[in-house]
N, C-alpha and C positions, 0 to 999 in steps of 0.2 A: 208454139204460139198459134193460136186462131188467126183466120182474116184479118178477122173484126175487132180484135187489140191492136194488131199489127196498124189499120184502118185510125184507129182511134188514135193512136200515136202519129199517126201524117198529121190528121187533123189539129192536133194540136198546138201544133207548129213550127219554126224550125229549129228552137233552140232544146227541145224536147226531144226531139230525133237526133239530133248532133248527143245530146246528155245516153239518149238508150244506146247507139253506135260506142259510145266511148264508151257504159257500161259494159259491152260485150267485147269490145278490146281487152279491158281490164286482166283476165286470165292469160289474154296471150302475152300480153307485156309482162307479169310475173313469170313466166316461164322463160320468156327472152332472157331478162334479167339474171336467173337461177342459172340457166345455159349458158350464157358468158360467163357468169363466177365459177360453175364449173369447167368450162375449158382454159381459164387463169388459175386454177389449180392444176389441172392435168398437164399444163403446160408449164409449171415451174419446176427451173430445176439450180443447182449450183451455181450458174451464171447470170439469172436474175431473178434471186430469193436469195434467202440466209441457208434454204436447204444444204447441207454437207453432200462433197461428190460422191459418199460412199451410197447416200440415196437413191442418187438416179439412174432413173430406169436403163436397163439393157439396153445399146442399139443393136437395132438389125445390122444384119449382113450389108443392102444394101447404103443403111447408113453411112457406117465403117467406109464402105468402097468411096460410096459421092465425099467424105471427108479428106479422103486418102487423094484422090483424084485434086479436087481442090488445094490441096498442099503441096503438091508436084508441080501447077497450076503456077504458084506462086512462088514458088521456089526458082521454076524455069525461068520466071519474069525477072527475078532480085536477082539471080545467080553470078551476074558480075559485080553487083554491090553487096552480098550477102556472103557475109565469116561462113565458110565450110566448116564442118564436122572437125573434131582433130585439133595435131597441133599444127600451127598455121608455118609459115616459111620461116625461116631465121629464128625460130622458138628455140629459146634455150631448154633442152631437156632437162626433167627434178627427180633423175636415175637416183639408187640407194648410195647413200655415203660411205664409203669405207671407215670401221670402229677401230682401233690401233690394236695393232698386235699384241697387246699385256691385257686386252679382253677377252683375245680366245682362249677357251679351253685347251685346243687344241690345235695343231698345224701341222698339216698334209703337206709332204711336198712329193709335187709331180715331176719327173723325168722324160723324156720320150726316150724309146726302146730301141732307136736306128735313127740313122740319118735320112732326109726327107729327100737328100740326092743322089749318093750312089748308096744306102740302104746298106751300111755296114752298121751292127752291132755296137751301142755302148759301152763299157765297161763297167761294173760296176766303182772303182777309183774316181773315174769321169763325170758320174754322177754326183757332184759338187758344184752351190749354188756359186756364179762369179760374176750375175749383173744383177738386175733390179727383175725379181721375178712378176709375172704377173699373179694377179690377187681375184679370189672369188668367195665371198662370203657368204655362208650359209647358217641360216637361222636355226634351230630346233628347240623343242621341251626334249628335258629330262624325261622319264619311264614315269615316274613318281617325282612332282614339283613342291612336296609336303614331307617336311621333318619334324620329329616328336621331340619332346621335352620332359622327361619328368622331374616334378618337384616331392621330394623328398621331406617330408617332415619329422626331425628328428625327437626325442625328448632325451631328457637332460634331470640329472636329481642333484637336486640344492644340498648343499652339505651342510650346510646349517639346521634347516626344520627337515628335511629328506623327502621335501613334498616330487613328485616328479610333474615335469611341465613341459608341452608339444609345442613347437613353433606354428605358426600362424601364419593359412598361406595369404591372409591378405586379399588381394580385388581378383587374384588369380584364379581362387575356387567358384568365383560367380560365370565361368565358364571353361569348357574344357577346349577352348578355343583360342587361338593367339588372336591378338588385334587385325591382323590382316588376311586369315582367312574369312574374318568375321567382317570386314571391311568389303569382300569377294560377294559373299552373301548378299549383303545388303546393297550393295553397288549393282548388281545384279537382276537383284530385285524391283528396285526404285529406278535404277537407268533402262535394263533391256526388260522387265517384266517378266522377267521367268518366274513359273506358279512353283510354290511349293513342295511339289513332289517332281516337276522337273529338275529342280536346284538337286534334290536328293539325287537321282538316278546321274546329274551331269559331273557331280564335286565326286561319285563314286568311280567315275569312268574318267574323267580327265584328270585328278588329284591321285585316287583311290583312297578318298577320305568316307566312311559311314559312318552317315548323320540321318537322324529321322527326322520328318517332317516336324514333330514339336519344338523340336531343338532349332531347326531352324526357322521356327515362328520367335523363340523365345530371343535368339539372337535380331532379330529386328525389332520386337519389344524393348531389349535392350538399348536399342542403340536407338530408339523411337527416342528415350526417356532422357537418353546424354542430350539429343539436337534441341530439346526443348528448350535451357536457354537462348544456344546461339540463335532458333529459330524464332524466340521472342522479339531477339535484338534486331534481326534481319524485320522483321515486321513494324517495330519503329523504323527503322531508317528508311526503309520504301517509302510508307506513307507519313513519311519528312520529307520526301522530296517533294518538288516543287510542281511535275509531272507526272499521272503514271496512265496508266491503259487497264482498263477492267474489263472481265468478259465474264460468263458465266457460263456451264455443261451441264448437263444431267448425271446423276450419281447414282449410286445404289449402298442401300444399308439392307441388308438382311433382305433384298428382294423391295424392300419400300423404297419409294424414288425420294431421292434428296439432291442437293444442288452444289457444286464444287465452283466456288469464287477465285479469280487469281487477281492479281494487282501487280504489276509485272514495270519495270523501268528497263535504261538499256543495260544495269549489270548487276539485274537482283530478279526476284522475282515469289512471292509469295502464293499458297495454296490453303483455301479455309472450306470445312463440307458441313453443311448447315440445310437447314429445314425445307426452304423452296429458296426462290429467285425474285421476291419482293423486295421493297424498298426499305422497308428494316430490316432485313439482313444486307443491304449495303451499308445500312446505317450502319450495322453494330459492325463490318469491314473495316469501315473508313476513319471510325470514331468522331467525338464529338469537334476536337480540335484542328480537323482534318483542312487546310487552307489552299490546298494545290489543285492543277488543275485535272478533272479525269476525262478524259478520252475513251469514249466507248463508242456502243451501236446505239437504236434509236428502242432500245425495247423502253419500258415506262415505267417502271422501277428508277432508270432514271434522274426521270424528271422531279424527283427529290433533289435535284443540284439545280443551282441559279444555272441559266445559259452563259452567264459571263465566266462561269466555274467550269465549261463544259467544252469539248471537242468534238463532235458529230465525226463519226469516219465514214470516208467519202467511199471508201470499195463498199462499205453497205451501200450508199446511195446512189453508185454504179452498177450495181444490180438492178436496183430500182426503176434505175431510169429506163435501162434493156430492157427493163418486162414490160414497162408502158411504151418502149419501141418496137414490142409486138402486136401491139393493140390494132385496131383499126382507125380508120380518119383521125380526127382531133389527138387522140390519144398516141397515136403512133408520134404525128407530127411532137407532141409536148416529148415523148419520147427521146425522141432522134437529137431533139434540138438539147435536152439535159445533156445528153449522152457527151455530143460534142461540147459543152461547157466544161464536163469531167474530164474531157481528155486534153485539154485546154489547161484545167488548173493540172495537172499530174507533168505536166509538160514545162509548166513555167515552175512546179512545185523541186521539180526534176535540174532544172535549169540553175537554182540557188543553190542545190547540192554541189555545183561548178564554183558559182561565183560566190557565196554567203554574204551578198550586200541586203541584207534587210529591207533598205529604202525600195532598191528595185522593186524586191519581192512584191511590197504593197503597191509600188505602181502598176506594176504589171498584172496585180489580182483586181482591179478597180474596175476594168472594165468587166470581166468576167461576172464580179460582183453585178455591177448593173443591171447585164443581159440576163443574169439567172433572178435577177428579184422580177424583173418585167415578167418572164417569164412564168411564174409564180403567180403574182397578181395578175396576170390573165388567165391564169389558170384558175384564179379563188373567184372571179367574177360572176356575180349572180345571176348579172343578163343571161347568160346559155347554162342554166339547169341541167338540160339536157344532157347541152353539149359537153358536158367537162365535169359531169357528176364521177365519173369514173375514176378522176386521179385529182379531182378537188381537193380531199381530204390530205393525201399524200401533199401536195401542194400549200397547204394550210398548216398544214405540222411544222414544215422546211420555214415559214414566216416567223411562226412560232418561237422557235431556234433559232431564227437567224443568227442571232453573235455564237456561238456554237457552231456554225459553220466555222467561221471564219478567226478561232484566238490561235491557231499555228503560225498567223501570218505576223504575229505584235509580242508573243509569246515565246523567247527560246526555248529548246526542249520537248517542244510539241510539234507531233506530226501529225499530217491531214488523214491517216486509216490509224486502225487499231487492230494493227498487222503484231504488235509485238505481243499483245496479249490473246491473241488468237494461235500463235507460233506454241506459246509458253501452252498451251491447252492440248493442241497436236496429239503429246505422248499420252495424256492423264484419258483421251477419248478413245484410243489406243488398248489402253490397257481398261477402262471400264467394260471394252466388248468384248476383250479378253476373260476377264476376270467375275464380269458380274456386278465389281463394288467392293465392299466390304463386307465383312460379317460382326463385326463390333466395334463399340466406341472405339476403345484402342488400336484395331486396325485401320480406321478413320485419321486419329491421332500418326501415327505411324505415316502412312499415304502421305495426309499433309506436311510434314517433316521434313520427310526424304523427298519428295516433289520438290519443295522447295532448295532442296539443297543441291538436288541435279540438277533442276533447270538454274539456278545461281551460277553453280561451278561450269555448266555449258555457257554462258554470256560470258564468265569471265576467263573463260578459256582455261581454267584449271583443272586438274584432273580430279574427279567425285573420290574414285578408290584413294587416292594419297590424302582427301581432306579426312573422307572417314577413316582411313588409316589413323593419320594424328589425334583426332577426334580419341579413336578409343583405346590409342596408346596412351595419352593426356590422363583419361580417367585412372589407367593400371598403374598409369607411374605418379598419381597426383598433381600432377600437374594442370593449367589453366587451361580452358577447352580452346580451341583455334575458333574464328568468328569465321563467318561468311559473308561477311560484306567489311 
């Protein structure tokens, strides 16, 4: 710039100079701006964001140590009011139980070979049991835990037309497999994720059963196509209940990303993998007659349910609050001040878990209520632009939803996080980074199935192998399939 622009612009007076000043601010305030979003990105991690902990970043060494130091720190401090490691004094020990004797195999009995006093010799006569001996039981597998069957098919000639005619083996020849190694497989599969050619190399070396990898695709196809009704039924009665918890993963079909939905109560739990994570694919989840309340996070898919329909979960918004407790000025404070509100409701939330007087519940969430709408609307407040542009929006969403906060408190059934359907995701995120996903429709079909049936039989404390056991004993002997809920 010349003098004599610069000159020209005094001249013209003060609100012309104040307008060129602010014009040349303009680029450094876009850049302030960009600089803070990006160190609110470099700085999320697992404890306030939705990011997963398998995300975040490495600590250094010295991190590690100042962590470690601080926990010692605090430990020293609690140490007379703080449960030690271990079992505590007077703890009843849960050592192994003795199985009766008409279990074992077999019975060893021990003698000692001399006396422990003057060290004379036993006899063998002596050697004969005359109190209550002591007992020590030990577990083993057999060499080989797998026994063969063959079926025989005979023929037979009619004496009348002299046609001859083979018996028919029936559901039997649809696999060369009993129902409970086939149970093993799948179980296997679906509960611990072992890939396909580990199954192979593990049923070789622990059974010494060999199977090829088709074979045991085909037996989970198999047994994909048995679960299909019970798992239709389980999919009604979820979403007939009254509450459930929805979350959403990332998937994989053939290397293309797709979306795996779960819909989870406390003793069921459903698994559907569908296109993306929009609000018609909740749609087609939940169907049209769907009357209950869901409990999710705040993503925007959604906000396809009325808020009186909805349950906001608070550990998302306990992240939240930690990240704007990072912030500086204004923002720290709105932080710090959420933070304690959340630890306030989780405490009184905690507190009915004791007592289950309902009334209470709501009196004791009233004030809480209060502090956090004030808070909020001072946050939405136009007056400071500025001031409170930062976590405005975040604040203005929480209004938005308000009754969504708050239906666990009026609402049996519902809880204030969406801890259960995040649990129920756990293993399927597990084994996606495992696996990659799937490679076809049917293996998709399959996944969903058997997901559903593991995590079922884990809430209801039953065992997966004995359900699929009956499952595809039911099918060989015609019989009715056992249900899962």
């Amino acid at each position: 710039m010349e003098r004599s622009e610069a000159e020209a612009i005094y001249d013209s007076g003060r609100e012309a100079c104040v307008e060129f000043l602010m014009g040349l601010m303009d680029p450094y305030l876009r850049l302030e701006e960009r600089l803070r979003v990006l160190e609110a990105k470099a700085s999320a991690s697992s404890r306030n964001s939705s990011q997963p902990p398998s995300a975040d970043a490495p600590k250094t060494r010295q991190q590690r140590r100042a962590e470690s130091r601080e926990k010692a720190k605090e430990l020293f401090k609690k140490d007379a009011e703080k449960r030690k490691a271990g079992g505590q004094p007077g703890h009843r020990g849960s050592g192994r139980k003795l199985l009766p004797a008409d279990q074992m195999k077999d019975i060893v009995d021990h003698y000692p070979d001399e006396c422990s006093g003057c060290g004379r010799e036993f006899t063998d006569s002596e050697k004969v049991p005359r109190h209550a001996p002591g007992r020590h039981q030990v577990a083993e597998l057999p060499s080989t835990a797998v026994f063969y069957v063959e079926h025989r098919t005979h023929r037979l000639r009619c004496r009348g037309c002299h046609k001859r005619t083979r018996a028919l083996l029936g559901v039997v020849e649809e696999s060369d497999f009993g129902p409970v190694l086939q149970a093993v497989v799948v179980a296997l599969t679906a509960r611990n994720r072992v890939s396909r050619r580990d199954m192979r190399e593990l049923l070789l070396e622990l059974f010494g059963v060999a199977i090829s990898v088709g074979t045991i695709d085909r037996i989970c196809q198999r047994t994909s196509a048995l679960l299909a009704g019970p798992h239709e039924r389980l999919t009604r009665q979820v979403l007939g209940s009254g509450a459930i918890n929805v979350d959403e993963t990332g998937w994989f079909l053939a290397g293309e990303n797709r979306t795996m939905w779960t819909a989870a109560t406390t003793q069921a739990a459903i698994f559907r993998i569908v296109e993306d994570r929009h609000r018609d694919r909740l749609q087609e989840l939940l169907g049209t007659a769907f009357g209950g309340i869901v409990t999710s996070d705040r993503w925007w898919a959604y906000d396809l349910l009325d808020p009186e329909q909805r349950q906001a979960c608070w550990s998302h918004l306990q992240r939240d609050f930690r990240f704007h407790s990072e912030g500086l000025a204004a923002q720290q404070t709105f932080g710090q001040s959420g933070l304690e509100l959340t630890r306030r409701l989780f405490e009184t939330w905690h507190a009915y878990a004791e007592h289950s007087d309902r009334d209470r519940l709501a009196a004791e969430m009233t004030p809480i209520q209060t502090e956090l709408r004030e808070l909020l609307e001072h946050a939405t407040n136009t007056n400071h632009k500025k001031h409170h542009r930062l976590f405005r929006r975040f604040a203005a969403n929480l209004l938005k939803l308000w009754p969504a906060l708050w239906t666990f408190i009026t609402v049996p059934g519902v809880t204030p996080t969406n801890n259960a359907a995040e649990r129920a995701l756990r293993g399927p995120v597990i084994h996606r980074k495992l696996s990659y996903g799937n490679q076809s429709d049917d293996g998709e079909r399959f996944t969903e199935r058997s997901l559903s049936a593991s995590v079922t039989c884990r809430l209801q404390r039953r065992s997966l192998l004995a359900y699929l056991r009956d499952l595809l004993t039911a099918h060989q002997t015609g019989g009715a399939l056992p249900a899962l809920l």
